[in-house]
Each structure stands twice: as structure tokens, then as C-alpha cells.
C-alpha positions as CSV (number, residue, x, y, z in Angstrom):
1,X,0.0,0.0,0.0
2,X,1.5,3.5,-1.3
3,X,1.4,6.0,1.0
4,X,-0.9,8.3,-0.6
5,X,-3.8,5.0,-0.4
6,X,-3.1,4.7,3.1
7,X,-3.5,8.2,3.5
8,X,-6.3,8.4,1.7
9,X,-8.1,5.5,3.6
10,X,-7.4,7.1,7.0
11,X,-9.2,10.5,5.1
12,X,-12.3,8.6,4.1
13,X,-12.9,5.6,6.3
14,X,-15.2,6.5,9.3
15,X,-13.9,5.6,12.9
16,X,-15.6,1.9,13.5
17,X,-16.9,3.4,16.9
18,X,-19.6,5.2,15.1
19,X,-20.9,1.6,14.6
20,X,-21.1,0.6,18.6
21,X,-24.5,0.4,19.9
22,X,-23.5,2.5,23.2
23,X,-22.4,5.0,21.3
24,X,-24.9,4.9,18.8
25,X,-27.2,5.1,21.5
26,X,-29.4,1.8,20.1
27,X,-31.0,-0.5,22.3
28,X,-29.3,-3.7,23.2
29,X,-31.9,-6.5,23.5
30,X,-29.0,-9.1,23.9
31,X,-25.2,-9.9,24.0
32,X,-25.9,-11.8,20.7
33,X,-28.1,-9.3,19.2
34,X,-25.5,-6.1,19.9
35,X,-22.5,-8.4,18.4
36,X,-24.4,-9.4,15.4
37,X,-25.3,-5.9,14.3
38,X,-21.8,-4.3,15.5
39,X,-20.1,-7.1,13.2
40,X,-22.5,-5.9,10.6
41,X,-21.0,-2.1,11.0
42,X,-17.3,-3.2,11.2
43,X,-18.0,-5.7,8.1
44,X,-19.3,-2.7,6.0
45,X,-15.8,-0.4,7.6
46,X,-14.0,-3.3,6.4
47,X,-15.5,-3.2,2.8
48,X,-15.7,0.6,3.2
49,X,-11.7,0.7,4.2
50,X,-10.7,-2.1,1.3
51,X,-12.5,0.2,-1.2
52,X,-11.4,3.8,-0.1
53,X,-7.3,2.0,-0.4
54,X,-7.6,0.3,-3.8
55,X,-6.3,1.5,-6.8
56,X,-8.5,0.3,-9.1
57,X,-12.0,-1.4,-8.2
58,X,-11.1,-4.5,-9.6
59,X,-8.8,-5.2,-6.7
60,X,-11.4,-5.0,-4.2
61,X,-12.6,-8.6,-4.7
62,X,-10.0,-10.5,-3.6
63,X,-10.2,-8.5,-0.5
64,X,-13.6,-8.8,0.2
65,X,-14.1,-12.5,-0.6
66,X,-12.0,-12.6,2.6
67,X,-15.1,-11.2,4.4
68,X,-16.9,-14.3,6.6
69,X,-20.0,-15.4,4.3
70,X,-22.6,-14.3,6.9
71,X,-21.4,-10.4,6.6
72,X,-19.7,-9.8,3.0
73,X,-23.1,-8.3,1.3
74,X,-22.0,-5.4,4.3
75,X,-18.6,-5.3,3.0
76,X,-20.0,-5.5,-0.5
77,X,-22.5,-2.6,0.7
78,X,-19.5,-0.6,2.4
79,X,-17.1,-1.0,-0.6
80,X,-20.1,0.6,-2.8
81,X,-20.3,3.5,-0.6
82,X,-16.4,4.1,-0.5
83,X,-16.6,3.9,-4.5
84,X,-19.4,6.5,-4.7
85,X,-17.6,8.6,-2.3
86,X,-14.4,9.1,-4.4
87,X,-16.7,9.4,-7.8
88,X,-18.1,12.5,-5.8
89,X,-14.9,13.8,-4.6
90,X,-13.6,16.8,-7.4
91,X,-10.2,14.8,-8.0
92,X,-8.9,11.6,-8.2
93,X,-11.1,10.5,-11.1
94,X,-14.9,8.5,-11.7
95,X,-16.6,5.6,-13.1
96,X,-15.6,3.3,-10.0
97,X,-18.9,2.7,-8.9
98,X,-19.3,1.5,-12.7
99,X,-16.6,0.0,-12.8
100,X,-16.7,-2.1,-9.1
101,X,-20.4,-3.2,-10.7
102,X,-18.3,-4.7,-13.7
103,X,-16.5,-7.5,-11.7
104,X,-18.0,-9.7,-8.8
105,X,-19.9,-7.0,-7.3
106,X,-22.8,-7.4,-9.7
107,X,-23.3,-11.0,-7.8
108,X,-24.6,-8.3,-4.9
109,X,-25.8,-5.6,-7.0
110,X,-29.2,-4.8,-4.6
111,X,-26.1,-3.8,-1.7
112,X,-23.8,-2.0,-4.2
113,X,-26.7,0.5,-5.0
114,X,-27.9,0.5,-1.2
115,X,-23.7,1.9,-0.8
116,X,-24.3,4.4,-3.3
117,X,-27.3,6.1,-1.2
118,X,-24.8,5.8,2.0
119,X,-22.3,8.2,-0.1
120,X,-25.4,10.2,-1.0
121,X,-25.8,11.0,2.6
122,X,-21.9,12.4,2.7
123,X,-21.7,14.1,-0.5
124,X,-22.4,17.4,-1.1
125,X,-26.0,17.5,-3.1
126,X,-24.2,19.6,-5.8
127,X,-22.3,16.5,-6.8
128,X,-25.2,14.0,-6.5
129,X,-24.6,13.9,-10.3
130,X,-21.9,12.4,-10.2
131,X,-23.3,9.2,-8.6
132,X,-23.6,6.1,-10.2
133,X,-27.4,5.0,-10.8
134,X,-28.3,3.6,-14.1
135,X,-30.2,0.7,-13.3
136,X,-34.0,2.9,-14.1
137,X,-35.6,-0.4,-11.8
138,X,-33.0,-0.5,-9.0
139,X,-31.9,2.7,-8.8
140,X,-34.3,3.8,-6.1
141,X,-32.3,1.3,-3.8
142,X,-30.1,4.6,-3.5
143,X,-32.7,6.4,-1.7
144,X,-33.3,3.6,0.6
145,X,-29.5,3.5,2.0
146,X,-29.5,7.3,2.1
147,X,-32.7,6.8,4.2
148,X,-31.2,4.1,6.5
149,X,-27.8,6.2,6.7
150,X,-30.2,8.9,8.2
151,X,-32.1,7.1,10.7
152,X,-29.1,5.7,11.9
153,X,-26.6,8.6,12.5
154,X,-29.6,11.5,12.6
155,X,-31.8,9.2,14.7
156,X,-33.4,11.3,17.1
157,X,-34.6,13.8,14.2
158,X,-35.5,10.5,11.5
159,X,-36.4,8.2,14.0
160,X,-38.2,10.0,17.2
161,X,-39.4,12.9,15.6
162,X,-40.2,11.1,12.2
163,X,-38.6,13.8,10.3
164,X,-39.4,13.6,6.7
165,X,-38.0,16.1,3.9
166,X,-41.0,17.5,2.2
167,X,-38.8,18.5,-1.1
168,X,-36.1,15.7,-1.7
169,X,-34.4,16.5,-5.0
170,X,-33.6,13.1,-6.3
171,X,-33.7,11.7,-9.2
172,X,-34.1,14.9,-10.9
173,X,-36.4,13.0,-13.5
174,X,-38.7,12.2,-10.6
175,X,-41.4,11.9,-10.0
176,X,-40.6,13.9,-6.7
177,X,-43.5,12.1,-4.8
178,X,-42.2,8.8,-4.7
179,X,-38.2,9.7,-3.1
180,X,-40.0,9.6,0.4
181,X,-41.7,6.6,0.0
182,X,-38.3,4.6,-0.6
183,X,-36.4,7.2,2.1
184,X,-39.1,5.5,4.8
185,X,-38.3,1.8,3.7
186,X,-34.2,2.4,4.7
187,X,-35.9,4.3,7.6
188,X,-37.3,1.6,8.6
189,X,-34.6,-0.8,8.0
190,X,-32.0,1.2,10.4
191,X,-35.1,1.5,12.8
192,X,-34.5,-2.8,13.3
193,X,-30.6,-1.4,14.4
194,X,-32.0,1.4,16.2
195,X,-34.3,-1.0,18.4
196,X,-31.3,-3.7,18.3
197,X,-33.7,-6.2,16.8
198,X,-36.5,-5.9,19.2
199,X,-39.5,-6.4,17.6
200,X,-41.8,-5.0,20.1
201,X,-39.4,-1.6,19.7
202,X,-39.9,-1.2,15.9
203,X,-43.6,-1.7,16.5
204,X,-44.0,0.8,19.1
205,X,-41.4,3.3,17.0
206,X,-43.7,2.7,14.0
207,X,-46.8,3.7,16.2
208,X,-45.3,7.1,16.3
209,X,-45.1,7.8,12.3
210,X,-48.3,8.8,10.3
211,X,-50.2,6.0,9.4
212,X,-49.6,6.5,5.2
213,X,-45.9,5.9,6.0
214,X,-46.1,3.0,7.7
215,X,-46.3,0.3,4.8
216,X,-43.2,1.7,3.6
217,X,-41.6,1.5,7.0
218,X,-42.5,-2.0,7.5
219,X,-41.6,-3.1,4.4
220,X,-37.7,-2.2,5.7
221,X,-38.0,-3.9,8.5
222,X,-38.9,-7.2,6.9
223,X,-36.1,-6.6,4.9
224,X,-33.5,-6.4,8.0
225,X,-35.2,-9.1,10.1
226,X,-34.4,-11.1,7.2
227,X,-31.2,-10.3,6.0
228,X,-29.4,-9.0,9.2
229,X,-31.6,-11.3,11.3
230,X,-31.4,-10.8,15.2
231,X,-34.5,-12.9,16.1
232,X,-35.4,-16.3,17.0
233,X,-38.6,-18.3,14.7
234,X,-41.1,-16.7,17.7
235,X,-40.4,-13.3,18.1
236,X,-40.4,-13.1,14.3
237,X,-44.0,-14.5,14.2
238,X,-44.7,-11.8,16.5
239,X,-43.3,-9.1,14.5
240,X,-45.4,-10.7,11.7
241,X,-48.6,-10.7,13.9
242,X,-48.5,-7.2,15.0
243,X,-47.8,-5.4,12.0
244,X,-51.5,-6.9,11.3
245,X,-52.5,-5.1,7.6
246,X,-48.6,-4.0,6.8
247,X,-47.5,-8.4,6.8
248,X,-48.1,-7.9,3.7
249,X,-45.2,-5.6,3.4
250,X,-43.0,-7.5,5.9
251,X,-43.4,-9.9,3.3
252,X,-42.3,-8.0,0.4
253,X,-39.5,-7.1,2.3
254,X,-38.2,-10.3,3.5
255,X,-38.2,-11.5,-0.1
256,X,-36.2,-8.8,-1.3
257,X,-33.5,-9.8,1.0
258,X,-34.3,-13.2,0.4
259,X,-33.2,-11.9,-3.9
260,X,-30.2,-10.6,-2.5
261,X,-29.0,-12.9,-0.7
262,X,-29.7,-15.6,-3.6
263,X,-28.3,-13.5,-6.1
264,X,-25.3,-13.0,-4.1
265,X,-25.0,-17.1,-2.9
266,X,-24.8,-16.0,0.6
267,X,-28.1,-17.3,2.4
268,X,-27.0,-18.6,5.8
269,X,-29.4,-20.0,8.6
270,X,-31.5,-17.2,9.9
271,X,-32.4,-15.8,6.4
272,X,-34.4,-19.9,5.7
273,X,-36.2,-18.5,9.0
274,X,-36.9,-16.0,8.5
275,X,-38.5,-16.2,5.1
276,X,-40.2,-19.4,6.5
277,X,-41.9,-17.1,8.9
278,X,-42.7,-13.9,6.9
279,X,-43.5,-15.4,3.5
280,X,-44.5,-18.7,4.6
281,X,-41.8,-20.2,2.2
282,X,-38.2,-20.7,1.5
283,X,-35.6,-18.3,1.0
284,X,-35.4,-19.4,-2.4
285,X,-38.7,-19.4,-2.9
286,X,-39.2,-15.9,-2.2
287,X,-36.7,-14.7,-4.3
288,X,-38.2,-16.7,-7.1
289,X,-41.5,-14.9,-6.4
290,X,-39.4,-11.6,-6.5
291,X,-37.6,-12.6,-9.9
292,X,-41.3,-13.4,-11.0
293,X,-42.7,-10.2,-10.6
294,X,-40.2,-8.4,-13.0
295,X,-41.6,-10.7,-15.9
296,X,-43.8,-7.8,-17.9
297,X,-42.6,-4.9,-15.7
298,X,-44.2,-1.7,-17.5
299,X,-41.4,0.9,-17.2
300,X,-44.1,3.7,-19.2
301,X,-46.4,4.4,-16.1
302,X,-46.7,7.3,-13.6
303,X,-46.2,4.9,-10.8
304,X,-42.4,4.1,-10.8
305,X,-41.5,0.1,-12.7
306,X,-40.1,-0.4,-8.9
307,X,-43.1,0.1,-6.8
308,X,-45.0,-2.1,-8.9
309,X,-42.5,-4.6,-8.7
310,X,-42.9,-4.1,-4.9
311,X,-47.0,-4.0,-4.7
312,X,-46.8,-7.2,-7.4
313,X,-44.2,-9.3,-4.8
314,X,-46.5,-7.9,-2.0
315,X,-49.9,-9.4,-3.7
316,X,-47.9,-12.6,-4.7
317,X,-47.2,-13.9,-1.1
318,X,-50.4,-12.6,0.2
319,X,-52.3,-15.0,-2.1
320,X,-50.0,-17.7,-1.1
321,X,-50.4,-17.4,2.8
322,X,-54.2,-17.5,2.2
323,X,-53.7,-20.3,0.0
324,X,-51.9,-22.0,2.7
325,X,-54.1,-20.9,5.4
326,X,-57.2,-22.9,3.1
């Protein structure tokens, strides 16, 4: 390593404190459940540090295939940010967001553009252009991780106060009213860190948003029970049980991680339960209902090719539980 990439990695790479519950300030149901989501915030440092060092993007993947299984979507997720960071940055060139999507990263392309919305959060809104988001289906995963990277660092203000921006300027091609719809699912998601995996928490923090937002909310939830995990088979029925007409959308978001984990070959034990649970199938089952609903996806409608990708999943596995339930 030259000195100038080591110098530029100590520039970039946040301090893996920042990830600690205690000083995060995030409730700590359990010894297990604090060390599973700290390993997920020093995985995504590590990614983040691999990526902000390299040279080139392509010599990220060695690095990260290093990662432990469980936890290298996070590094894969952190690496992504670190990429999108430099592409903002005035020097040191672009493209390695494109580029990082042109070698094994596109096996976890769902986290790479979840990263991008991270560096979103930390670049200044007059380089937003520079971001890499041509995906027109999954480039809305960007505004989920800049949601979830502002419920987790601004928590008291996204979380407690429910602090939506009225006027969000991205994707300049719109439509405007959706960008707060897919802020509120990464709200959400961080909102299963904030409450360290408590479901009772995350239902009582919902309680506290507007009805209208809380579909979107639950939806990332489902998605962080499932692919972070932190809960046994009965406190995810629970979680299923309470959020009583949003399931539906704990479903939806349970087989999204469910499609990135396949996609990515890394489903480990608690993503099979958790799937079992909330979509009343198998992890690969739910992705398949996920890869499903993009067969015919109309990209010419006022409502955006992704939420109707998200609303067909959503109908898909409510029709199978009552089919099972018959």
C-alpha cells in the first residue's frame, strides 16, 4: 500500500466506533443481538476501508471474498459507498462505482446501489450527479440506503421525531413524490438497528409515524429481520402478527432480501427462518417470487416500474399465505 492509499483511507474511512451500539445510542436486547449488528458495521468499515485504499476497483474482490459469508453483502454494501464517495470527490477521477459493478460485485448488485445512497448521505447534493445509478428499476435502492444512513446517524430527528424532507431532489427526472416513500423503507430498515432487533421496539417506533408511511416502513424492517436477522422463529412471528395489515409488506421485504442474498450465494441459517416465517416459504422461494414479478414490468407508467415490482411481490405472497391458510 502507497502511501498516498493509506493516506487516503485514513481520510475517508469513518472511525468503527460510530458503529457501537453505546455509542450509537441503540437499544441492546441481547449480547448476541448487539454483536451481530456491530459485526454488521465493522464488516461494511471493512468493505468501506478495502474500497477507499484500492487503486482500481477490480482489486477490491479479492479482499472482500475474505469477508466471513454471513457479513460480505455489508462489505460489499461498504465497498459501494467508498466507490461512490471518491466518484463525488472533485479529483482523483470517476466511473468506479461502474466499474466495481463490472467485476464480482454485480453477484450483490441490490447492496452495491444501497452503498451508493450511504455516499449520498456524505456528498455534497451539488455533486449528486456524479453518482452512479443507471439501473432505471433499482436505482431507487439509492434512496433507501441514504434513508437508512439517516435514521441511523440522525436518529433522534428521522427516528423519534419522524422527520421527513417534504422536497427531496432526487432523481431529478422524478417523480418527486415517490423519493419519500423509498427514504421511509431504509428508515425503517435502520429502525430494526435502532431498536437492536426488538420487535416489540420497531412496533411501538412505528406507532409514532403517520399511518400513510407505515407500509413503507414495515416493508424495511422485513427486509432487515431477514437479511441481518437478530430474532429467533417466535419473536419473528410476532413481529409478523402485529404489524396486522402492513404483513403484507414485511413480506415483500423479507423476499427482497431473500433476492439478495440468492443472487449474491450467501443465504446462511436465519435468512431460511426467517423467510419461512414472513413469506410462509423458502428463502429461495421468495426470491423466485421476487424474480417473477419483473416478468412484464411496464417501465411507461406514472407509478415508478419499482413500486409495482414491490406491490406485485406484496400481492404474490399474500395469495400464497391464504392459499396455505385454506
Amino acid at each position: 500500500m502507497t502511501i498516498f492509499q493509506s493516506l487516503r483511507r485514513r481520510m475517508l474511512t469513518p472511525n468503527v466506533k460510530e458503529t457501537r451500539m453505546d455509542v450509537r445510542g441503540f437499544h441492546v436486547k441481547s449480547p448476541e443481538a448487539r454483536d451481530r449488528l456491530e459485526a454488521v458495521g465493522r464488516y461494511f468499515l471493512t468493505g468501506y476501508a478495502i474500497a477507499a485504499e484500492v487503486p482500481y476497483p477490480a482489486d477490491a474482490d479479492g479482499r472482500l471474498a475474505d469477508v466471513p459469508y454471513a457479513y460480505r453483502g455489508f462489505a460489499y454494501e461498504g465497498a459501494a459507498m467508498a466507490f461512490a464517495v471518491r466518484d463525488g470527490l472533485p479529483v482523483g477521477g470517476g466511473h468506479h462505482v461502474e466499474d466495481f459493478l463490472a467485476g464480482h460485485a454485480d453477484a450483490h448488485l441490490y447492496m452495491a446501489y444501497v452503498g451508493v445512497g450511504w455516499a449520498m448521505a456524505r456528498v455534497p447534493r451539488f455533486r449528486w450527479s456524479s453518482l452512479y445509478a443507471k439501473d432505471p428499476l433499482l436505482r431507487w435502492l439509492v434512496l433507501d440506503g441514504y434513508g437508512f444512513h439517516q435514521a441511523y446517524f440522525k436518529t433522534r430527528q428521522y427516528v423519534d421525531e419522524c422527520y421527513q424532507d417534504d422536497a427531496f431532489p432526487w432523481p431529478a427526472d422524478g417523480p418527486s413524490w415517490y423519493a419519500n416513500r423509498v427514504i421511509d423503507q431504509g428508515v425503517g430498515r435502520a429502525t430494526w438497528f435502532v431498536c437492536g432487533t426488538d420487535p416489540r421496539r420497531v412496533v411501538a417506533a412505528f406507532d409514532r409515524f403517520d399511518e400513510r408511511r407505515r407500509a413503507d416502513l414495515y416493508a424495511g424492517a422485513g427486509l432487515a429481520a431477514t437479511y441481518a436477522g437478530g430474532c429467533d422463529e417466535a419473536e419473528l412471528a410476532w413481529f409478523r402478527d402485529a404489524a396486522g395489515d402492513f404483513a403484507g409488506d414485511v413480506a415483500q421485504g423479507s423476499a427482497f432480501a431473500a433476492g439478495a442474498r440468492v443472487r449474491a450465494r450467501l443465504v446462511v441459517a436465519h435468512n431460511e427462518v426467517a423467510t419461512q416465517v414472513l413469506c410462509g416459504q423458502s428463502t429461495a422461494g421468495a426470491a423466485k417470487v421476487t424474480d417473477e414479478a419483473l416478468i412484464g414490468l411496464p417501465f411507461d407508467d406514472e407509478v415508478p416500474a419499482y413500486e409495482i415490482w414491490r406491490v406485485r411481490i406484496r400481492e404474490a405472497l399474500t395469495e400464497r399465505t391464504k392459499g396455505d391458510l385454506k
